[in-house]
Each structure stands twice: as C-alpha cells, then as structure tokens.
ZATIRO-831994 format. One record per residue: x, y, z of N, C-alpha, C in turn. Coordinates in steps of 0.02 Angstrom, whole numbers, plus 50000, padded with zeros to 5 digits. Layout:
XYZXYZXYZ...
END
This chain:
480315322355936480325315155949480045311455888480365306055877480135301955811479795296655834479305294955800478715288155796479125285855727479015276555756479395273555675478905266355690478955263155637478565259755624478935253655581479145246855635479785242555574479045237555554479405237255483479135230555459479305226155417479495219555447479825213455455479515208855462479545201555428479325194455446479815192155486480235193755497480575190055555480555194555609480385188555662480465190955740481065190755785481495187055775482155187655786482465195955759482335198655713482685203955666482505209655696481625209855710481485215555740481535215355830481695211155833481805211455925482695214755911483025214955868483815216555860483765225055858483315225855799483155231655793482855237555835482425233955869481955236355910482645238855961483105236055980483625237956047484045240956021484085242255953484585247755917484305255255919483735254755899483325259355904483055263555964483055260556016482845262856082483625264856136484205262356098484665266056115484745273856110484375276356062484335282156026483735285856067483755293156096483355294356159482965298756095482985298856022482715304555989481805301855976481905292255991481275288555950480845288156039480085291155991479615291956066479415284656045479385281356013478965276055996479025271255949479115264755963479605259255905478905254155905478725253655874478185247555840478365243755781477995239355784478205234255722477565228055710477715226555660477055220955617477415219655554477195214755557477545205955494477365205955447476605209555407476475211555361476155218255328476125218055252475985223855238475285227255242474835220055261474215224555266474025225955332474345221455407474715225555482474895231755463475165233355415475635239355407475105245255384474525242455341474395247955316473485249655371473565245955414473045246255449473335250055522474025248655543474475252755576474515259755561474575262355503474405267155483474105273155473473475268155458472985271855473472585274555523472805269655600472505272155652473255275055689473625277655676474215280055692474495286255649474095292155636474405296255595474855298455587475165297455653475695303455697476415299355661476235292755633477025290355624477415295755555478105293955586478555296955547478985295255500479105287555524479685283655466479375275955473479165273955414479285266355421479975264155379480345258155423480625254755402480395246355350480565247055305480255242155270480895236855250480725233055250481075226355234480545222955156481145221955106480745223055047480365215055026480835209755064480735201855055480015199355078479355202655110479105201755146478915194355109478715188255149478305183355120477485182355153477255189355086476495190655123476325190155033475535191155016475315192054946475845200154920475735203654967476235209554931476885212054969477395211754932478005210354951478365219354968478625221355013479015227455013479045232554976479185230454920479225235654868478555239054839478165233554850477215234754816477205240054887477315237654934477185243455002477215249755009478105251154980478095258154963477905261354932477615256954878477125264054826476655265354868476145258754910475435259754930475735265155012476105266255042476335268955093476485278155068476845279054989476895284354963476355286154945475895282454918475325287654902474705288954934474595285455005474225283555045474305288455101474965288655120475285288155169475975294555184475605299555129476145304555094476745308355163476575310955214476955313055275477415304255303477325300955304477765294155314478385293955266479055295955302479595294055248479805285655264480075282355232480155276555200480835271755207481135271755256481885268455233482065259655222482165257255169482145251755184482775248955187482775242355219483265236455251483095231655212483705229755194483655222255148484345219355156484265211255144484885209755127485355208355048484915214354993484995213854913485285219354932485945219554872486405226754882486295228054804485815222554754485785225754675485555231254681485755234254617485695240554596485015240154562484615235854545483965233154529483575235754562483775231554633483305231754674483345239854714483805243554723483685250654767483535253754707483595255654620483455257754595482515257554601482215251954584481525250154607481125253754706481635252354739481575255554793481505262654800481875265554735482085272854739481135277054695481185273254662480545274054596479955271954630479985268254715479465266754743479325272154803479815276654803479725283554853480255279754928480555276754927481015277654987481365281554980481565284955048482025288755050482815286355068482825281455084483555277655084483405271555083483975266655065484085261355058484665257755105484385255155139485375252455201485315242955183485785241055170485865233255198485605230155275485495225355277485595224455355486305220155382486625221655366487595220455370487585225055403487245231455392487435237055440487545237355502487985241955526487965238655601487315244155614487235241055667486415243955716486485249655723486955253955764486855260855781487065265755707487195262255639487365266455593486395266155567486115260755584485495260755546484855262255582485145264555681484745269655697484785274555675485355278555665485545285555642485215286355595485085282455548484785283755454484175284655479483795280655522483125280055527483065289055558483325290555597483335299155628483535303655559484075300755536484245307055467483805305655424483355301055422482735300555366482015305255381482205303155457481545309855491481665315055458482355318055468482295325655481482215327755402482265323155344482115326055295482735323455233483315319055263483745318655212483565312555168483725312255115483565306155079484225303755046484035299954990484515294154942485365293954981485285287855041485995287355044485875277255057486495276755057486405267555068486595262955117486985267555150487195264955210487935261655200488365261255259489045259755247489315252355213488805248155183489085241755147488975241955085488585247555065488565247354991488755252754981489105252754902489375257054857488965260554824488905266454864488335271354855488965275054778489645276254800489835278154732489705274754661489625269854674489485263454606488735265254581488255266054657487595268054617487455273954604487815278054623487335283554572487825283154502488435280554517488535281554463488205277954391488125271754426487615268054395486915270154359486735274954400486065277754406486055285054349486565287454345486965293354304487065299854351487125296754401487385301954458486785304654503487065309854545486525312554621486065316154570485925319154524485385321354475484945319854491485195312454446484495308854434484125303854473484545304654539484335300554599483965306354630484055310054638483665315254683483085315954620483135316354572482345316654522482145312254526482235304154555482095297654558482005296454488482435296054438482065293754394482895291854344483135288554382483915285354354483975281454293484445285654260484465285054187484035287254133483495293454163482925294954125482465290654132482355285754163481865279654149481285280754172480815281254160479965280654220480015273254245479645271454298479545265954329479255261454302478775264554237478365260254184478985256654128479335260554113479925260654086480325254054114480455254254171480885250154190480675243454204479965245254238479465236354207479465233454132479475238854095479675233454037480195230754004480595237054032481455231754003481665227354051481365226254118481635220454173481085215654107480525216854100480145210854085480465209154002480655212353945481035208753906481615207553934482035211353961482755204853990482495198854008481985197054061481785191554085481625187354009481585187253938481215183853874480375184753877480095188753911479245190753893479235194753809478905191353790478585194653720478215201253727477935204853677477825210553679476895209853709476715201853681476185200753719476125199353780476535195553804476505195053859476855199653909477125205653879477235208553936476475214353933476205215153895475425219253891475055215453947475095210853926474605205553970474855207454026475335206654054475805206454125475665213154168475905219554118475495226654144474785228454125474355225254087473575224254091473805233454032474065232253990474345236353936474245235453865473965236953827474075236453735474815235453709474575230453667475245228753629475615236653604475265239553582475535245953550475805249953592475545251353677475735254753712476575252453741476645245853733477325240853736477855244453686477475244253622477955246953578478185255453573477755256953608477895265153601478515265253679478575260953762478745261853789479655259453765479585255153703480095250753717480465257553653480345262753620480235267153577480805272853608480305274753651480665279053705481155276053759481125268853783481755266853798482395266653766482305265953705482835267053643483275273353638482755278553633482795285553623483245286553710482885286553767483375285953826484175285053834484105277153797484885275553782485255278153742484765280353689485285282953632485515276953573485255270253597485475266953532484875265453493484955257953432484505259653399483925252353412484125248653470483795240953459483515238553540483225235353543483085235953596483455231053642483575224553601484315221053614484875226753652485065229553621485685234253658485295236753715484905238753710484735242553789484545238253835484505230953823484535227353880485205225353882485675224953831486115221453861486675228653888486355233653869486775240053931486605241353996485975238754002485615238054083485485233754098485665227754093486205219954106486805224454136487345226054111488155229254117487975234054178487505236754174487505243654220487055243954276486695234654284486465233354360485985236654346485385238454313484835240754310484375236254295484385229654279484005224854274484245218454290483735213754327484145208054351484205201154302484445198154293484465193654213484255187954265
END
C-alpha cells in the first residue's frame, strides 16, 4: 500500500486529485499541504510516506523545485513526481537535476497521473506523461543515458545555473554574487561548459541551449 503526500497551492487542484487518487485501491493514504515548509514538517512526522507529488509553481518563499532538492536530501526513501503546467525542457531538465523521478503535465488526464504516482512507488523513474514529448526530451537531453545519469548533456546542476544565468545577460560578477561564488570559479565553470559542448565561446553554447530548450531566454 502507498502513502503519498500532494503538494499544491491550489485547493480546487488537490480536491481533483485527491478523487483520482483514491480511485486507485493501491494508495493507503492521500494527504496534502500548500506549502513547502507544511511539506517538510509533514515529513518529518510521517516517515512512512512514499511519493510526494510536487507542483513546482508553489507561491511560498521556496518554490517546487528548491523542494526537491531539500525533499532528496532530507528525505532520501521519498520518491518525487512532479505536476506542472510547464512542458519546457528547462524546466523538467532542472526537475530531473533536482531528484524527481518523473515529470507529468497536469493536462493529464487523472487516472494516467494516478498510475505514475503507483509506477513511481514501485521504483520506475524519468517518464513525462502522455502530453509531453518525452521523445523530443531526451532527445534534447542526449538521450535515456543521460537522463537516467541525471545529468543531460554532461551538464552538473552548477553548470546549468550558470549558463541559464548568462543567457538571462548576468556578468561574470554578478553571476558569483548570485551563487555566493568567485569570479574565477565562474570562469573555470563557463571553461568546462565549453569543453561539454565542444565549441570554442561561450556565446555559442548559449545560443545551442537556447535551440535545444535547455535554457529559458
């Protein structure tokens, strides 16, 4: 029997969910809370849970995505699936590098996104659910490889904070400042981002992960 744990700012969303879910005779137990620090106090007096569902938009000080790191490393037996209504390749790539184990839209219909929440129990990971083009992302990603190594396109997660933050126009100071990082440590990441891509500027490697949905402009 599965314990799950949704978490959502909307109450309309999880009362939808909540009756998708309890269709399914596999879940002993459906709970839910609006934010992430409900969530991480849920948690903790609840060991026994098995899957939280996360919704990545939360409008709390820390938003979904900050969750699943603090849920992965906190929280290591809890697998992770999140619901959103972003189908970028940005954003599940970031999801993927934050330890979820799947990513679904909420377009989905209900009983396809009870099922994920049960196939996430038993242990399966990286799929997206039937509205997104799970073929587009891994291909995006450089295939099931490097999605199952979480680490798409070679990139570390440190990695990928800094080429989202020069696509966005941050300087090399201000993106130090931004990760509480040395200017030099900027230049050695943006070094080995180069070397990753294979070209020679750092211009080109944003404007190839611009093209290839790995950063949001």
């Amino acid at each position: 029997m599965i314990n799950v744990l949704l978490i959502d700012d909307s109450s309309v969303f999880l009362m939808g969910l909540k009756l998708a879910l309890t269709a399914k005779k596999e879940f002993a137990s459906i709970e839910s809370v609006g934010t992430p620090g409900a969530a991480v106090a849920f948690l903790n007096s609840h060991q026994e849970t098995d899957v939280a569902v996360v919704d990545i938009t939360l409008e709390s000080e820390t938003d979904g995505l900050t969750l699943l790191g603090i849920i992965r490393d906190a929280f290591p037996s809890v697998r992770t699936l999140v619901l959103s209504h972003y189908k970028n390749p940005a954003y599940i790539l970031k999801a993927i590098t934050s330890g979820a184990c799947a990513y679904l839209a909420k377009d989905s219909a209900p009983e396809s996104i009870a099922q994920s929440v049960a196939d996430v129990s038993s242990g399966k990971s990286l799929f997206f659910g039937e509205t997104i083009d799970s073929a587009k992302i891994k291909r995006l990603f450089g295939g099931q490889d490097n999605l199952l190594a979480r680490k798409p396109q070679g990139l570390t997660p440190r990695e990928l904070e800094v080429l989202q933050l020069t696509t966005s126009g941050y300087s090399n100071t201000q993106i130090a400042s931004a990760l509480e990082i040395t200017v030099n440590t900027v230049d050695s990441y943006k070094e080995r981002i180069k070397g990753k891509f294979g070209l020679d500027s750092i211009v080109e490697c944003v404007a190839r992960a611009v093209a290839d949905g790995l950063v949001i402009v």
